[in-house]
C-alpha positions in Angstrom: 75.6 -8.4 230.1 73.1 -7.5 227.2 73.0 -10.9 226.4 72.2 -12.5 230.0 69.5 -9.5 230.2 68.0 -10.6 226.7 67.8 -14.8 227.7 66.6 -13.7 230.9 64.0 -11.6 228.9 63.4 -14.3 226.7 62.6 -17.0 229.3 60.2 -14.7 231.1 58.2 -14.1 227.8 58.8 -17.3 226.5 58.4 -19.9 229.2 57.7 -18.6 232.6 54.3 -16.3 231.2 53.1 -19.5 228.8 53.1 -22.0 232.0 51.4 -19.3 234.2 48.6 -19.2 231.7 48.6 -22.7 231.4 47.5 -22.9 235.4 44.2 -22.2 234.0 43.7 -25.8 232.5 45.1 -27.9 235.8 42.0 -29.7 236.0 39.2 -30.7 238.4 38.2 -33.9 237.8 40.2 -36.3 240.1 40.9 -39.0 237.5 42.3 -36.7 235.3 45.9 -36.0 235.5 47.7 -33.5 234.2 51.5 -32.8 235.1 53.9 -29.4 234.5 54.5 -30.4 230.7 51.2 -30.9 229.4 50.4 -27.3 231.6 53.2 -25.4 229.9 51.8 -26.9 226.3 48.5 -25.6 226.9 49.9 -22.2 228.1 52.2 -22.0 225.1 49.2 -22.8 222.9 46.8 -20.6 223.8 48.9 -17.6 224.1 50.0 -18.5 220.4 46.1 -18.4 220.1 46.3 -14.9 221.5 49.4 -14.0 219.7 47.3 -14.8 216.2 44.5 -13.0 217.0 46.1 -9.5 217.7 49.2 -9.9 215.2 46.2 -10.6 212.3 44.0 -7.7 213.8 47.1 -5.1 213.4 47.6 -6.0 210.2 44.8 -5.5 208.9 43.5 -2.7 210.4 46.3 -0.8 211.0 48.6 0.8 208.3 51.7 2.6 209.9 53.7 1.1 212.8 51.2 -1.6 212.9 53.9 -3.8 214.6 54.5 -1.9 217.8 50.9 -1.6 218.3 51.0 -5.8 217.8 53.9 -6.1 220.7 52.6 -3.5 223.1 48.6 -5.3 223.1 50.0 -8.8 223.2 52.9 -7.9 225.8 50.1 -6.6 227.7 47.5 -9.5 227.1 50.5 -12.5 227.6 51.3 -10.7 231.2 47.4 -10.4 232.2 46.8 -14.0 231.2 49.7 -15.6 233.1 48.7 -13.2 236.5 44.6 -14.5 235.4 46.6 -17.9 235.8 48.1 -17.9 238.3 45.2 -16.7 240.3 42.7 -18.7 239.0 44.9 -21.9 240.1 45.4 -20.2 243.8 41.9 -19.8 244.3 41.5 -23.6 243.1 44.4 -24.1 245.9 42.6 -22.1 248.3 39.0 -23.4 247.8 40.6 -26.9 248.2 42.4 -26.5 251.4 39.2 -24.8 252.8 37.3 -27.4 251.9 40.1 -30.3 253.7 40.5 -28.0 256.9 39.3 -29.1 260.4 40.8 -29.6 263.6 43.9 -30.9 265.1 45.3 -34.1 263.6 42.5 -34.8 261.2 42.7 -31.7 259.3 46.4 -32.4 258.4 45.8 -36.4 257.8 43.1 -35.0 255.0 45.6 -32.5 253.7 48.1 -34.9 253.7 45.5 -37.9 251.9 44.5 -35.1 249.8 48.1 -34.2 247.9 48.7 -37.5 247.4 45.1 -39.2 246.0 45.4 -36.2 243.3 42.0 -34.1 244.6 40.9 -31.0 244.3 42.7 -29.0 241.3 46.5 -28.7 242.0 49.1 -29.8 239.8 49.5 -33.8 240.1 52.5 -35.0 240.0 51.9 -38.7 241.8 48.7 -39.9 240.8 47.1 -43.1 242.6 46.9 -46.5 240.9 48.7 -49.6 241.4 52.1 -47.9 240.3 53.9 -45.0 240.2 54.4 -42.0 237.8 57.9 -41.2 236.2 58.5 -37.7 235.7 61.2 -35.5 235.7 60.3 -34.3 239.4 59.4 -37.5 241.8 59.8 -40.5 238.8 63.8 -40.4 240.1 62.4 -41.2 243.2 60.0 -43.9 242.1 63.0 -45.4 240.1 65.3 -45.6 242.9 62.9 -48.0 245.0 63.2 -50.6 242.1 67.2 -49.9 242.0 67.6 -53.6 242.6 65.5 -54.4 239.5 67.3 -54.7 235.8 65.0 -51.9 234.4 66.0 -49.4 236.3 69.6 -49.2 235.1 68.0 -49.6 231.7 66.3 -46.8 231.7 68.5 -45.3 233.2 71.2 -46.0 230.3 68.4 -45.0 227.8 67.5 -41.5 229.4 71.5 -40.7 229.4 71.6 -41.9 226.0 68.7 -39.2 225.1 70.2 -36.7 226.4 73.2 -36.8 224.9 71.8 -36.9 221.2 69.7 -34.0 222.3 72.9 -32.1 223.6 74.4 -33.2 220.2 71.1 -31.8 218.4 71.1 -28.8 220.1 74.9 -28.2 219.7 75.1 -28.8 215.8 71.7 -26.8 215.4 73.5 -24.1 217.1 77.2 -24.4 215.8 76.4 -25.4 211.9 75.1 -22.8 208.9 72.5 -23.8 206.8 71.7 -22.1 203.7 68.0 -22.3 202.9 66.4 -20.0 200.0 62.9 -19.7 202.4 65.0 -17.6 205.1 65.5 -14.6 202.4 62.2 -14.1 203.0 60.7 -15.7 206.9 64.0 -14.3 208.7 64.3 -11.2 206.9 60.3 -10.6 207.5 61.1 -10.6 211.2 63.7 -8.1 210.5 61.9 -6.0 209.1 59.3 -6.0 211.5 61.9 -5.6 214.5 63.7 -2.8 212.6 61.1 -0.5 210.5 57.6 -1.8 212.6 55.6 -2.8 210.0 54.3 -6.2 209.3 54.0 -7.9 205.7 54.3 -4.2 203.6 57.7 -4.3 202.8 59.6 -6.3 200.1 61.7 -8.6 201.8 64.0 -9.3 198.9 64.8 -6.1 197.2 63.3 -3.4 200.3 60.6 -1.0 199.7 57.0 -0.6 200.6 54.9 -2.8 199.0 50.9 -3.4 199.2 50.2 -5.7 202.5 51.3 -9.4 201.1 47.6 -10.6 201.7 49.6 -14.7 200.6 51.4 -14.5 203.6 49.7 -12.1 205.7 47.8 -14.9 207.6 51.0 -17.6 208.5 52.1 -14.7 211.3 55.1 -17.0 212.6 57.7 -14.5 211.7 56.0 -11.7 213.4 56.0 -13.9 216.7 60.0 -13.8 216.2 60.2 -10.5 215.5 58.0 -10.2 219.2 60.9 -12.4 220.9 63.3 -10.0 219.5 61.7 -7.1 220.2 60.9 -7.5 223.8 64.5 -9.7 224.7 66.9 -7.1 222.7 68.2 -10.1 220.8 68.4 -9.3 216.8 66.2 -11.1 215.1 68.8 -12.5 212.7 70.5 -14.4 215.6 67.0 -15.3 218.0 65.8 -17.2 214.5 69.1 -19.2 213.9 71.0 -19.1 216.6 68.6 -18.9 219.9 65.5 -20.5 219.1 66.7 -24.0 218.0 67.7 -24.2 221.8 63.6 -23.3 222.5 61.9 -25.5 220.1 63.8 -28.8 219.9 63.4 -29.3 223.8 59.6 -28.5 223.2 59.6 -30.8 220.2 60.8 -33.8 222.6 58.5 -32.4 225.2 55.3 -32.8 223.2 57.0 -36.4 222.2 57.6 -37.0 226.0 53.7 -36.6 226.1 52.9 -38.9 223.5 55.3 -41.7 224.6 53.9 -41.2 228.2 50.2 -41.4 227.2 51.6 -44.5 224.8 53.5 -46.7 227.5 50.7 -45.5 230.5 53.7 -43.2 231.9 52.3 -39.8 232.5 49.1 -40.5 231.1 45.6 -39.6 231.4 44.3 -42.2 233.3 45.6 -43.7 236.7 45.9 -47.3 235.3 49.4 -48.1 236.0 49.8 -51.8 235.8 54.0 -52.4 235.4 56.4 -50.9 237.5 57.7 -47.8 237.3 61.1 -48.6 235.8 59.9 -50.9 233.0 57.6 -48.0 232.3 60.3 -45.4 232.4 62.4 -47.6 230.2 59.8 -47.7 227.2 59.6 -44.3 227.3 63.3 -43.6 227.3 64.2 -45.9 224.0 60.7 -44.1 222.4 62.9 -40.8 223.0 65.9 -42.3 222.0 64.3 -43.7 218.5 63.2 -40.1 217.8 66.7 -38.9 218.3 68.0 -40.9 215.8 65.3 -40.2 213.2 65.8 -36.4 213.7 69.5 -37.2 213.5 69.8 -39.0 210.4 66.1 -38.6 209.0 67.0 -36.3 206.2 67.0 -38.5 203.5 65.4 -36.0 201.4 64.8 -32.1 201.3 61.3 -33.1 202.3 61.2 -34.9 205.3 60.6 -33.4 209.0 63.2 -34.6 210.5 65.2 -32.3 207.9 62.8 -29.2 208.3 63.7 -29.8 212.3 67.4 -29.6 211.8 68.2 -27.1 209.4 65.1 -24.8 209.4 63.7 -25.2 212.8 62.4 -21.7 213.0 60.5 -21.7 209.8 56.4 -21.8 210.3 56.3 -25.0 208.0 59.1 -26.6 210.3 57.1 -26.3 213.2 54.0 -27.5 211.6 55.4 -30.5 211.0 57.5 -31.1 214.3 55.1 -30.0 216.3 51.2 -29.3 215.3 51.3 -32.9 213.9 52.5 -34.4 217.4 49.7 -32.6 219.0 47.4 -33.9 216.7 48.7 -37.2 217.6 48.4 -36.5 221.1 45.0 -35.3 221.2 44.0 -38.3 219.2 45.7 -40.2 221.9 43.5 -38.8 224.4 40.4 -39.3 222.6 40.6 -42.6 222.0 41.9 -43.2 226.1 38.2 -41.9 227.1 35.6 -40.4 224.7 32.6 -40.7 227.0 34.3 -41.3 230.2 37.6 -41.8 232.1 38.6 -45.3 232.7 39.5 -45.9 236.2 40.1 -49.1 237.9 38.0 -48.3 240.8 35.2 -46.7 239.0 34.2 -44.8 235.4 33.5 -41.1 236.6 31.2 -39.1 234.4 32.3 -36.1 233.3 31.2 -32.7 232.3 30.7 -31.7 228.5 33.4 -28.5 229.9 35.7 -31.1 231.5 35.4 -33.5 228.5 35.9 -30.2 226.0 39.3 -29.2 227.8 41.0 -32.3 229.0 40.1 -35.0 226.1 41.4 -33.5 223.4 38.8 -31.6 221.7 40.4 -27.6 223.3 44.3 -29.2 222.0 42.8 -29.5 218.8 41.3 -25.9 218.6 44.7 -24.5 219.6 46.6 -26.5 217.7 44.3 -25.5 214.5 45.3 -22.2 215.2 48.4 -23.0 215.4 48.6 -24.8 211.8 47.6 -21.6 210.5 49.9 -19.4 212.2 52.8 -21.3 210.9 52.0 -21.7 207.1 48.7 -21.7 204.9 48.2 -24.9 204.0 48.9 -25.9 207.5 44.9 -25.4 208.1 44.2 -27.9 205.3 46.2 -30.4 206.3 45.3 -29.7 210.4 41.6 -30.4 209.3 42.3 -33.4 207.1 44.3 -35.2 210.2 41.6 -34.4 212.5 38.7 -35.0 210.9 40.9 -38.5 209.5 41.0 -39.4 212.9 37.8 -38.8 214.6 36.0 -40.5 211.7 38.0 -43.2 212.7 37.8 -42.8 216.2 33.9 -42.2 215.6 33.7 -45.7 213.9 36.0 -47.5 216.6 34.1 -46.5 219.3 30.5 -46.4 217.7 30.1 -42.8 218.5 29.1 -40.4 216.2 29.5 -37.3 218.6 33.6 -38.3 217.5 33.2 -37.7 214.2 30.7 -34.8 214.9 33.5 -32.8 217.2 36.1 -33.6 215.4 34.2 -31.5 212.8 33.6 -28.3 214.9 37.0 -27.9 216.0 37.8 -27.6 212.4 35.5 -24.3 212.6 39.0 -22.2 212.6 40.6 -24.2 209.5 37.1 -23.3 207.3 36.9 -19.8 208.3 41.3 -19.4 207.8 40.8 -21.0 204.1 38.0 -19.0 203.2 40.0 -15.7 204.7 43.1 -16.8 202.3 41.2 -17.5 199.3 39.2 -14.0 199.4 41.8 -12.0 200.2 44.5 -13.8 197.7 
């Protein structure tokens, strides 16, 4: 019973809290569409955000039982933002159907118009356009009207296909030891914290207080583990090597799931859905199914991510790699979709400089700065070079130096983090 108690725990904290919070960013603009995935991304993103900001502040300021301070403020903060969520998006839902009432007949024909043209603020799932969107929710349904067509039992092949080499991932990351010289020090960090409530002052190796380690006192990954453990009961041995796998390979292929979708004009941010459905579906499905077999048989070398993603999936430099980097990609994705404005067939809507901030790209790449830094050191550095990399080339593409210029402030974090390492190393 302790251990239904401690997954039940663990999803609230871990998935049902981020995707309240990420309610917040469902937005306005009709000709942007954002769907439950790229909601719960955001949410999990900015609570890391959170996460880094009180972890670092305990740390530093704070000498004895620095760590329970850390879980009780961010328990506190993750539950305020998801409830901040979740009423921010009601009032959207609210204001909206306000707005759509009447009388009679008319007043439901607009509600009805409404939840399907994707207006107001809600979460779209079915966006217009001259197709229809494949998700995990209604793209079954848009699949089964082209049954009689040969890509719909292709991608339907494909999608069975991916999930079974993720089932084999997940079972294998689960049921196999791996013996890596870098957990002696990330799992047993989390221990510690768990066990004694201190962060980053006691010698992982040997025991024993130590001064704070000021090398890895920034990369606060561990301590987010040790928070999983502390507030699901699971020990912090077991969540790292045991539990988690079964979290972040799912939300590795879930950020992928993005990118293939924004690639192949699946689930993308624009409405322009030229082929049908199950053609579309089917790109997406033998994109997933590629990745599969990298991650399967991509260790080649001690190097490589696809081995980091295997056998050390809960190290900070793992998830940099399997997951930072993909939301690079994504938000470079989005950037080069619409800098300036949204391509639509029917018309190019003009948006705001807080619509174009959050939605194209530039607020991912802020989180997922943070991010890089939370998960290893010279995850900043390399954060900042693929950023600023891409929107110089974006910038040049497009003729638009506001790109390049952007790209540049969102790299704010990375600066400030470096500086932070190098003074206090």
């Amino acid at each position: 019973m302790s251990y239904v108690t401690g997954a039940i725990k663990l999803i609230f904290f871990l998935i049902a809290l981020p995707f309240c919070t990420g309610l917040v960013f469902v937005p306005r603009a009709k000709s942007l569409k954002r769907t439950f995935h790229i909601v719960y991304i955001y949410g999990w993103l900015f609570n890391m955000a959170v996460f880094f900001t009180v972890s670092v502040a305990c740390i530093f300021f704070i000498e004895q039982n620095n760590f329970m301070y850390c879980v009780i403020t961010y328990a506190v903060l993750q539950i305020l933002l998801a409830v901040a969520g979740v009423a921010v998006y009601a009032g959207r839902r609210l204001r909206h159907d306000t707005k759509g009432g009447g009388d009679g007949a008319t007043s439901s024909s607009k509600t009805k118009v409404s939840a399907g043209s994707g207006s107001g603020s809600h979460i779209e799932f079915n966006p217009p356009g001259t197709g229809k969107t494949f998700d995990v929710i209604q793209g079954f349904s848009s699949l089964l009207k082209e049954r009689g067509r040969r890509n719909f039992l292709e991608a339907v092949i494909l999608w069975a296909v991916f999930g079974g080499l993720l089932a084999f991932q997940l079972y294998k990351a689960v049921t196999t030891v791996f013996f890596d010289g870098d957990n002696i020090y990330y799992v047993v960090q989390s221990l510690i914290a768990a066990q004694q409530g201190t962060m980053y002052r006691e010698i992982p190796y040997i025991g024993g207080s130590t001064e704070l380690d000021m090398r890895h006192a920034l990369a606060v990954m561990p301590m987010w583990f040790a928070y999983l453990s502390e507030v699901s009961g699971i020990h912090a041995t077991a969540l790292c090597r045991t539990v988690m796998p079964l979290f972040l390979l799912p939300f590795v292929y879930l950020i992928w799931f993005a990118v293939g979708g924004e690639i192949y004009g699946v689930m993308s941010s624009h409405d322009d859905y030229s082929r049908p459905a199950a053609e579309r579906a089917a790109d997406v499905g033998l994109f997933m199914c590629a990745l599969s077999m990298l991650a399967i048989f991509g260790s080649v070398s001690i190097y490589t991510a696809e081995r980091f993603l295997m056998t050390r999936t809960w190290q900070g430099k793992a998830m940099f790699a399997n997951i930072a980097v993909p939301l690079i990609l994504l938000g470079v994705l989005w950037i080069n979709r619409a800098s300036n404005t949204v391509r639509n067939k029917r018309a190019d809507e003009k948006l705001s400089l807080l619509n174009r901030f959050f939605y194209n790209g530039w607020f991912l790449f802020l989180l997922v700065n943070i991010l890089s830094g939370m998960c290893t050191s010279m995850g900043a550095a390399f954060a900042a070079a693929l950023i600023c990399a891409s929107c110089s080339v974006s910038a040049i593409r497009k003729r638009d130096l506001r790109i390049m210029l952007l790209g540049m402030l969102v790299c704010i974090p990375n600066a400030l983090y470096m500086a932070a390492y190098i003074l206090l190393k």
